[in-house]
N, C-alpha and C positions, 0 to 999 in steps of 0.2 A: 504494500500500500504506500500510497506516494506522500502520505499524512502520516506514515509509520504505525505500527500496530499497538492498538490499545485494548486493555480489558474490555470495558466497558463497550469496542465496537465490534465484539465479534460475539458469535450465535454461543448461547448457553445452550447446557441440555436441556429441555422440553418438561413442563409439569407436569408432576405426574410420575417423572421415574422413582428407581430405586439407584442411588450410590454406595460402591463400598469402597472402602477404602485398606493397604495392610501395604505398608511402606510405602515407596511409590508406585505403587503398583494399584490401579482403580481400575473400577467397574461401573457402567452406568448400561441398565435397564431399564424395559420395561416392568409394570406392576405384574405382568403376570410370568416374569422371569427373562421374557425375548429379549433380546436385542438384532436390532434392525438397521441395516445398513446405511439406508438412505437418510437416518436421523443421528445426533452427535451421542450415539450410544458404542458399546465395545469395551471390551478389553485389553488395557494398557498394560503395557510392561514395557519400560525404561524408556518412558516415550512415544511408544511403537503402540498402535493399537496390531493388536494379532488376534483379535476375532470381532470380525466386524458385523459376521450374523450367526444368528443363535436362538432358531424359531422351532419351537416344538410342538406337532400335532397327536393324537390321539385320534385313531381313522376317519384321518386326515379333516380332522376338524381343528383348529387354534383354542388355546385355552383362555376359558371363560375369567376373572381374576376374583378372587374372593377377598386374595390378605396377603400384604406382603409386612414382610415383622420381620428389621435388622435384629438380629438376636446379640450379635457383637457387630464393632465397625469392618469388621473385614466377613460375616458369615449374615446368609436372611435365606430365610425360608416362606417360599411363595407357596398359594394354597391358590388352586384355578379350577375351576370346571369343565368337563367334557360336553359343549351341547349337544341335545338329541340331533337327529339330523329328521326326526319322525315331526316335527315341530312342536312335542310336548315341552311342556314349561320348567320340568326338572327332571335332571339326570341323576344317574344313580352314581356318574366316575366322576370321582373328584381326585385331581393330581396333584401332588407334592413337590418339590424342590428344592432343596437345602443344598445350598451352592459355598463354598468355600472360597478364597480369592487369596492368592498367593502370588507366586510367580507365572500367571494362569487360571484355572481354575479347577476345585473336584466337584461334581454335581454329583448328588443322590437323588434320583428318579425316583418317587414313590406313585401308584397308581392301587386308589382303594374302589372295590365296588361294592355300594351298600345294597346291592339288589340280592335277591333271593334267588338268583340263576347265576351260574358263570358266565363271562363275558370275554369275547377273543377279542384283543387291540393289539392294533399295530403301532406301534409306538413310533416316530421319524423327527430325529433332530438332525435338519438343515445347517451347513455348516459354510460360513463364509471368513477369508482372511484378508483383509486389502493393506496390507502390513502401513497404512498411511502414519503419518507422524502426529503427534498431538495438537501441533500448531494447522496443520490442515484440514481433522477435523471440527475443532473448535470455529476456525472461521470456516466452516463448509466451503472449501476451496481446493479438492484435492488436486495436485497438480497436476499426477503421472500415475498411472497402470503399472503396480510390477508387472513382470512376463510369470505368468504362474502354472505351476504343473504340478502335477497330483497322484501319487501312489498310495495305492490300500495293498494290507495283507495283515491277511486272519482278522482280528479284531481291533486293527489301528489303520487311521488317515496322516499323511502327512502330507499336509498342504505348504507348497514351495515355491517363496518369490526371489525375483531375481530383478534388478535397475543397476544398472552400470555394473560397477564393482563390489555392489553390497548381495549380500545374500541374506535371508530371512526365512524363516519356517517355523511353524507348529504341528505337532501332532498331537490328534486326537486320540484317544484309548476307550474303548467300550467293550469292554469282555460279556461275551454274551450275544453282543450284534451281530446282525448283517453288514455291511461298510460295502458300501460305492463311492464314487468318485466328490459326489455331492454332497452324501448323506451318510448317520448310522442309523441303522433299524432295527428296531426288539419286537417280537410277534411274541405273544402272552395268553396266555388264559388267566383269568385273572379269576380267582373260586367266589360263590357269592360272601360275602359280609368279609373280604377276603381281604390280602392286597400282594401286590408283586410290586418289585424293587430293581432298581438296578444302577449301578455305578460309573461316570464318565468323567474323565480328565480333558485336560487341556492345558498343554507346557510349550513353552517358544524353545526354538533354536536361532543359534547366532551363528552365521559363516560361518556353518556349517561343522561346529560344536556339537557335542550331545544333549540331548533334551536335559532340560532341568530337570532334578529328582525330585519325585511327586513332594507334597509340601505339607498336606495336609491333611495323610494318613491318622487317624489320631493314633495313640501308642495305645498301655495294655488297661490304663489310669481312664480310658476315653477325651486324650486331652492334645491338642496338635502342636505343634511347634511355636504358633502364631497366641495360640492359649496360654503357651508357659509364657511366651514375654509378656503378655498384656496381664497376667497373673505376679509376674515380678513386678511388673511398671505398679500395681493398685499397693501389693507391699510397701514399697516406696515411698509413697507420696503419702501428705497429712492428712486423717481423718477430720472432717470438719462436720461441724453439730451447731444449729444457731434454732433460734425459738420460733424465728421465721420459716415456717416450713417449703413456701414456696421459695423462697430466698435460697434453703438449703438444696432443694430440688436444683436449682442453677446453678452451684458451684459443682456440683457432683456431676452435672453434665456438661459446665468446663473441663472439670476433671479428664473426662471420659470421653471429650473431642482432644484434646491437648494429650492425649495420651496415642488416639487413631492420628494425630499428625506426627507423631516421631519418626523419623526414619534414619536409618543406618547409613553411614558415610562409606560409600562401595569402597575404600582402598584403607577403611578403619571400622571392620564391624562393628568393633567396639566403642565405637562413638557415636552415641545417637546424637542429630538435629534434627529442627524443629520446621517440618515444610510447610509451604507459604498455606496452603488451603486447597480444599478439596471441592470441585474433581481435578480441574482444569490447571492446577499448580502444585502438583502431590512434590512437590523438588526445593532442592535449597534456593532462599530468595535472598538478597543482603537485608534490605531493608527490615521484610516482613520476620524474615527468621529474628535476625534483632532484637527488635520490637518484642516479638513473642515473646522470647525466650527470656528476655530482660521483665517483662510483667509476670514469667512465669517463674521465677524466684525462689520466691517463700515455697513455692511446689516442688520444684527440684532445682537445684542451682548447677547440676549437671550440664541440662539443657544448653546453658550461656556455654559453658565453658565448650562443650564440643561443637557447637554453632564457632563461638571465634576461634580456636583451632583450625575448624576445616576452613572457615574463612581465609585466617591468614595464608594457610598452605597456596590457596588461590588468588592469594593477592596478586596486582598486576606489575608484572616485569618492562614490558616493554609500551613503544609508541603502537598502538595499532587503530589507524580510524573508523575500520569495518566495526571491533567488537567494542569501539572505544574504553578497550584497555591502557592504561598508562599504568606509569612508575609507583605503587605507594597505593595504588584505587581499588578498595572492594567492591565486586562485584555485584551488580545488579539478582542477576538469575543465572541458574545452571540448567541445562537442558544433558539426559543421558544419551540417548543415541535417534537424534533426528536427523531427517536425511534429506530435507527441502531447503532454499531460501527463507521458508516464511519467518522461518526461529529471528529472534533479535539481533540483529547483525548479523546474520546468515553462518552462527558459530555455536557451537556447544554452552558455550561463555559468553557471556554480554555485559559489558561494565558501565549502561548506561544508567546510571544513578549518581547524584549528587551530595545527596544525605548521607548514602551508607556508610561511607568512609568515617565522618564525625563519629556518627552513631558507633560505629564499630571501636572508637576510644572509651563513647561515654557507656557501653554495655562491659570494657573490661575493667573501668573504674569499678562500677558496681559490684561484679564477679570477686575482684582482689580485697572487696569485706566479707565474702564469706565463710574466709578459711581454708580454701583450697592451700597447698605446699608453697611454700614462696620460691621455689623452683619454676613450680608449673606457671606461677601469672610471669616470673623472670622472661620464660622461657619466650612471653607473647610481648613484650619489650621490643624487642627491634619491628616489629612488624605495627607496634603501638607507631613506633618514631617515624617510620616511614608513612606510617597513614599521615602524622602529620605534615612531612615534606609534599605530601601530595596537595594535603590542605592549602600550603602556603606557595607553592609553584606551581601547580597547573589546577588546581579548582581557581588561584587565586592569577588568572592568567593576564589580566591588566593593571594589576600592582596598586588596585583601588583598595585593598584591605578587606573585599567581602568575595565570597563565592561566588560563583557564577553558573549558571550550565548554557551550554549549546548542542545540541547533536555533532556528530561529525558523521553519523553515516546517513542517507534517505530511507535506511532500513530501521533508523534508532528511535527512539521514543522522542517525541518533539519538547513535552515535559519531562524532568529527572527528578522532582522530589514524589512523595507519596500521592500527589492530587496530579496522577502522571496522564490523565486524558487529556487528547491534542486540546482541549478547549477549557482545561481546567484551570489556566492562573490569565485573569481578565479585570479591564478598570470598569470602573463603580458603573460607565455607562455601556457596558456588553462587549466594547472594542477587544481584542486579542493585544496582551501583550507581546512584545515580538522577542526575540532573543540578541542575548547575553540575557539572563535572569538572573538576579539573584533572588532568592526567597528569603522571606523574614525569618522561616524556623531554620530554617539549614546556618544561618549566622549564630541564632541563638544554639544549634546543634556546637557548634563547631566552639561557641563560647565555654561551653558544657566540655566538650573533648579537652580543652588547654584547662578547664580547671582541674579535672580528672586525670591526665598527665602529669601535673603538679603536684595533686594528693598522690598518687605515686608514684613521683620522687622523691619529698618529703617525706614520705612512710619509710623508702629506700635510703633516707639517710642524707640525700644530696640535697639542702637548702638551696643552694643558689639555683639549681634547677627550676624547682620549687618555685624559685622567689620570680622567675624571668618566665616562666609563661605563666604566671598566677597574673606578671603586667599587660603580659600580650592579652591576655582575656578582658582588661579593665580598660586598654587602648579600645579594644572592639564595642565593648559594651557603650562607651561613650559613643562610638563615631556609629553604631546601633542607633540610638536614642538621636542624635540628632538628625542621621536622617532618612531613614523609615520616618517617625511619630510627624502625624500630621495635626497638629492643634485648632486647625478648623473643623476637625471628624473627631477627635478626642480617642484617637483608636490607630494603630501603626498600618502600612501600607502594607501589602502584601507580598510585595517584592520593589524593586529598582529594575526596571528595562534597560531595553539597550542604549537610551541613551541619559542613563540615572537618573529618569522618572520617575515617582513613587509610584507604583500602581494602586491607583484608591482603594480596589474594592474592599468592601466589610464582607472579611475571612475569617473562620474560622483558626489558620494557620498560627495569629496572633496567640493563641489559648497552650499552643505550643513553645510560646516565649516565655509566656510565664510558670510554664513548669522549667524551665532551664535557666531563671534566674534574670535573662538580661533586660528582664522589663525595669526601668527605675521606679522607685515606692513612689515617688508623685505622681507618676501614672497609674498606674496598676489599678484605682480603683475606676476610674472613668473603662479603664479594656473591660474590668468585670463589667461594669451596666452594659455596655452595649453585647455583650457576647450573651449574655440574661436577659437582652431587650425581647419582646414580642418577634423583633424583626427575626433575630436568631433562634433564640429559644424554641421550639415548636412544643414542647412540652413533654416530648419523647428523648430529648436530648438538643444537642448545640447544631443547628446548623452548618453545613459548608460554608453556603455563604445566604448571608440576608436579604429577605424579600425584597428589601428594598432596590437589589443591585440589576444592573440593566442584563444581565447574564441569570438569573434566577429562573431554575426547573425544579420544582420539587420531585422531579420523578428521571432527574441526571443522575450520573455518577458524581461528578465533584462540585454540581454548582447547586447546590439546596438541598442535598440529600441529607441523611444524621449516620455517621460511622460510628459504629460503639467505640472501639480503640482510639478515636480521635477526642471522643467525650473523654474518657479516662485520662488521656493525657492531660487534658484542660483540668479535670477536676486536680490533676495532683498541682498543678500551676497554682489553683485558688487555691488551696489547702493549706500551700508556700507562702503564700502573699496573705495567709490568718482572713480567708473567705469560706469560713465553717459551713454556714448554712447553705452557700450558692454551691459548694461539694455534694453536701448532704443531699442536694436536691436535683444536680443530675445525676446520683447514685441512683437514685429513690427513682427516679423516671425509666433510669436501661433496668435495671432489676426488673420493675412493673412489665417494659416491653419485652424481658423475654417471658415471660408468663403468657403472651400469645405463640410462643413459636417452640412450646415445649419443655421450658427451661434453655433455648438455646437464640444464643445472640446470631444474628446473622453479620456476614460482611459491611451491610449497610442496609438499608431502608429507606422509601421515600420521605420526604421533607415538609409532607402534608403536617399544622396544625393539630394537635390532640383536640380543639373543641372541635372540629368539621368531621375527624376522623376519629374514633372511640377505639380505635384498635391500630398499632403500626403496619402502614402499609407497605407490602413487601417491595422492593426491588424486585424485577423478574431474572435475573441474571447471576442473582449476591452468591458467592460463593460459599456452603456451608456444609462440614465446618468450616472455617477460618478459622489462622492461627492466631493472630491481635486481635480477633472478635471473640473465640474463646478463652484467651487470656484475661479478657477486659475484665470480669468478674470476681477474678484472682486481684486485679488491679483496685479496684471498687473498694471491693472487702479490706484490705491490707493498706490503702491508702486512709479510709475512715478509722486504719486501727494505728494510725500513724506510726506503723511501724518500721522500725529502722535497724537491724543491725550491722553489726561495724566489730567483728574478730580481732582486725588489726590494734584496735585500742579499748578493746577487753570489755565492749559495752553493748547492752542493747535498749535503746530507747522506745520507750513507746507511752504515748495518752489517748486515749481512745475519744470516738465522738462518733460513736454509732447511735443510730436516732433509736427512740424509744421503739418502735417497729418494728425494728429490726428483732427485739427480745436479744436474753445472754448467748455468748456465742464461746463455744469449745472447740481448741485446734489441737490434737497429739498426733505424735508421731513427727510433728514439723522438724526439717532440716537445720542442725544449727553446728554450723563446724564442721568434726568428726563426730557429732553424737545429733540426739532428738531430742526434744524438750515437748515440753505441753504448752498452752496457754488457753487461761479462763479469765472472760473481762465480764462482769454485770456492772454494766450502767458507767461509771468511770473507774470502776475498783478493777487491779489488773492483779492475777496471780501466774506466776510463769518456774515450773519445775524443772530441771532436768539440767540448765545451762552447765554447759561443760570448767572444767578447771580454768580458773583466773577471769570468768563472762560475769559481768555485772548485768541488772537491770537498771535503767535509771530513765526516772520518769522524764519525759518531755517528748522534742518533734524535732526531727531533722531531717530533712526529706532530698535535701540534696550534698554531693560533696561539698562544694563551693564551700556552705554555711560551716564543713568542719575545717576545709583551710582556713576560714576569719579562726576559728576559735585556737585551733594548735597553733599558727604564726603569732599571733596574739601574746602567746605567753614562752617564757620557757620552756623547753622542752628537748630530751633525745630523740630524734626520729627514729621512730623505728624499731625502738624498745617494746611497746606494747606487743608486738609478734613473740 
């Protein structure tokens, strides 16, 4: 696309399906189990859809759908009906499906007949493979026909493609079938009140490798491989208990999305990170991983650290303008084996983001409080330093002191921070900003990065480190403030154009600055009123951007829409800036809104008003789960619990200001260090057991590093002692 490829412009899958999800590896169906070619359904593995049809009859009728019930994120068992073909109103065969999703898939075939005779069915599962890539079927664009050819023998298909130099294959397995070139078929008697079963695989091959080993056998326990990690990951993590019962119901299904988004680093099994969101981004993202994984915390502090690891490992070496990779720059997204143009700079890798680099300092500032080996955050030191070289040589490419982006490829994203739709950063009256951009929160990001390298140097012992970009953050902050803040709008600009224009609109992105600090306290209260205006506010959460702006959809992606993860940000901003109640009340707004969607946040939601609309209106596109959208509620909770710890100097802060609604709230099992501790708060009383050797509590709020460099430069002190 010559406007570059965005979320937001390409076809989601269809209402109505089912998603699973078990690494990166997704599934998107039909309710009654099929998947259907001509729709963005299939089975993905490492990018590649490898079954692109997967349509079952019952002589030769399609099945009716009764119920489809995810039982885990990666297994659902579909319940469908055989219609008569007599045109009576009810059948007596109702068919089963209990599908597993691995590297592939294992299907179990059930077929019950409740009739008082035996019934012969011919059972035919239709098999289609268009090995297309993720990014072709997502925007329904495929571009090229493998050449494909097709051997059966005994009771296996293997369907075989071929485009240039790649080769690709799966085979099917059906013990018990017939197999033709097309299809497997099972002929049954099926006894009355009876039922007959039967078993089918589906594993990819790569150039011409061996099939993957089935995946989802269960052992002797009835439990599969995908059972014991997703049984390890609930060990792990804190049990949470609050008085709110619906309230509780939503953490637990954060829990239990942010658990289906883990996936394993192919060249480090043993490091999980956090993909961006499901179906359509099951893979490492810079940004989103980040984000995630930094809200996801107090849950596992794992998460961050193998997120910036595999990061770093990927950081960017060289010039390149295709994948706009440079020296120092984390990466955008990871794609595992596509095989089109369409992917983002037409490469595995894409380094088209602006944000992630910052973000990728201020995520291992956080990381290095919570006790990991001072080896291991050492070890993420030089790749800390060079993210910041990137910051100040080539994000900062005209020596103006702020960041900027531009594309370099026609293939790259025309926006690079988070609001990355071509038409998502625009002035107050609908005009497009043009490029060079700078963004307001990518400054404040990058403010947040130099204080957080400072706290660890000064934790490290090096003062003057310490002391010299604690200044470069104060130089920024000022030349921030003077010029973003427009004092005829009472509200900062949303970027500087290309030719250091403010861009007016009333954005959201603002809510982003004052969670990192670089708003000054004489503003701070005028951002809060208007970010809580009617114009922003909808009542479901903070607006993108406000009704009032000549760009305003409530039913866009970035211009009036409500992002949970963008709320959460804002809220911990006012929380910084001592705005108790305006937290407390977009807490109380996303919590309420997932009470219509299951206990589950979506990516986003339309921008419609709560008095017009009594319920949040979906997006038809939103990706769910998501990873910063199930995070959000981890962020919510832990932000109204002002909680803070900090290993390195032996303390953990916290005062609570959870509203009376909420009821007392119980966390055990929670991460802290090398050990677990409890925590029980009613009302403002806080009790907290378990803290490991030389961990204080001590009451109060500190929500970012920044406020512990003022406190430790302030006074005397050994750096570095408190480890």
């Amino acid at each position: 696309m010559a406007a570059g490829w965005n979320a937001d412009t390409a076809a989601g899958p269809l209402g109505g399906t089912v998603t699973l999800v078990e690494g990166s590896n997704f599934c998107i169906s039909l309710p009654n189990g099929d998947i259907l070619p001509e729709y963005p359904h299939g089975v993905f593995h490492r990018d590649t859809r490898i079954l692109s049809g997967w349509t079952l009859t019952v002589n030769d009728q399609p099945l009716e759908p009764l119920s489809a019930e995810v039982k885990e994120p990666y297994r659902a068992l579909f319940a469908g009906r055989v219609p008569r073909s007599d045109a009576y109103a009810d059948s007596p065969l109702v068919v089963e499906r209990l599908r597993d999703l691995g590297a592939g898939i294992l299907e179990e075939i059930t077929v019950w007949n409740y009739s008082t005779e035996p019934i012969d069915c011919v059972i035919v599962l239709k098999v289609e493979a268009d090995f297309a890539d993720v990014f072709e079927v997502k925007a329904a664009r495929i571009q090229h026909s493998w050449e494909e050819s097709r051997e059966y023998v005994d009771d296996s298909l293997s369907i075989q493609g071929r485009w240039q130099n790649l080769r690709k294959a799966v085979v099917v397995t059906a013990p018990g079938a017939d197999v033709t070139p097309d299809a497997v078929t099972f002929r049954a008697a099926v006894p009355q009140h009876g039922h007959w079963s039967a078993l089918v695989s589906v594993v990819p091959v790569s150039d011409g490798a061996d099939s993957v080993a089935p995946f989802a056998h269960p052992d002797a326990d009835g439990l599969s491989e995908s059972d014991r990690r997703r049984r390890a990951w609930v060990a792990k993590i804190p049990v949470f208990q609050i008085g709110n019962g619906s309230i509780e119901r939503t953490l637990r299904r954060s829990y239990d999305d942010l658990g289906s988004l883990r996936i394993e680093d192919p060249q480090h099994p043993d490091r999980v990170v956090v993909a961006a969101g499901a179906p359509w981004f099951m893979t490492l993202f810079g940004r989103d991983s980040l984000w995630a994984s930094a809200m996801a915390l107090p849950v596992d502090p794992s998460l961050a650290l193998g997120t910036l690891q595999t990061l770093a490992e990927r950081q960017g070496f060289v010039v390149d303008p295709a994948s706009e990779e440079e020296p120092g720059k984390i990466l955008h997204e990871v794609r595992l084996d596509v095989s089109t143009g369409l992917a983002l700079g037409g490469k595995s890798a894409y380094y088209g983001s602006v944000d992630a680099t910052p973000l990728f300092l201020i995520v291992l500032g956080e990381v290095s409080r919570w006790g990991f080996a001072k080896e291991t955050i050492a070890a993420l030191m030089p790749h800390a330093d060079r993210a910041l070289e990137w910051i100040e040589h080539y994000g900062d490419k005209d020596g103006d002191g702020f960041v900027e982006y531009e594309r370099l490829s026609v293939q790259g994203l025309i926006n690079q921070g988070w609001k990355d739709s071509w038409d998502g950063i625009n002035f107050a009256d609908g005009r497009l900003a043009e490029p060079p951009i700078a963004l307001c929160e990518v400054q404040a990001y990058v403010y947040s990065a130099y204080m957080a390298r400072a706290w660890m140097a000064y934790d490290a012992g090096d003062v003057t480190r310490a002391s010299e970009l604690a200044e470069r953050a104060a130089i920024l902050k000022k030349r921030f403030n003077e010029q973003f803040w427009l004092p005829e709008k009472g509200y900062y600009a949303v970027a500087l154009d290309k030719d250091k224009r403010p861009v007016d609109a009333c954005a959201s992105n603002m809510g982003h600055c004052l969670a990192n600090g670089i708003v000054d306290e004489d503003k701070a209260r005028m951002v809060v009123d208007r970010l809580m205006s009617p114009e922003m506010f909808s009542g479901w959460g903070v607006r993108t951007l406000a009704t009032d702006m000549g760009a305003y959809n409530p039913a866009s992606y970035h211009n009036g829409s409500v992002w949970p993860h963008d709320n959460a940000i804002i809220m911990v901003g006012l929380m910084r800036y001592g705005f108790v109640e305006e937290a407390q009340r977009i807490a109380t707004a996303l919590l309420e809104a997932a009470e219509y969607s299951n206990g589950r946040l979506p990516e986003l939601f339309c921008g419609f008003s709560r008095d017009r609309y009594a319920q949040p209106v979906p997006y038809p596109t939103a990706c769910s789960p998501q990873a910063w959208a199930a995070t959000t509620p981890i962020m919510l909770i832990t932000t109204l619990m002002r909680y803070d710890p900090h290993v390195s100097l032996g303390k953990v802060w916290m005062d609570p200001v959870l509203p009376e609604s909420y009821g007392n709230l119980r966390i055990t099992n929670a991460p802290m260090a090398n050990g677990r501790i409890s925590i029980e708060i009613s009302g403002s009383d806080v009790s907290i057991n378990g803290l490991p050797e030389g961990m204080n509590y001590q009451r109060g709020y500190l929500p970012w590093l920044g406020d512990l460099m003022e406190q430790v430069t302030t006074r005397p002190n050994n750096p570095g002692s408190a480890r």
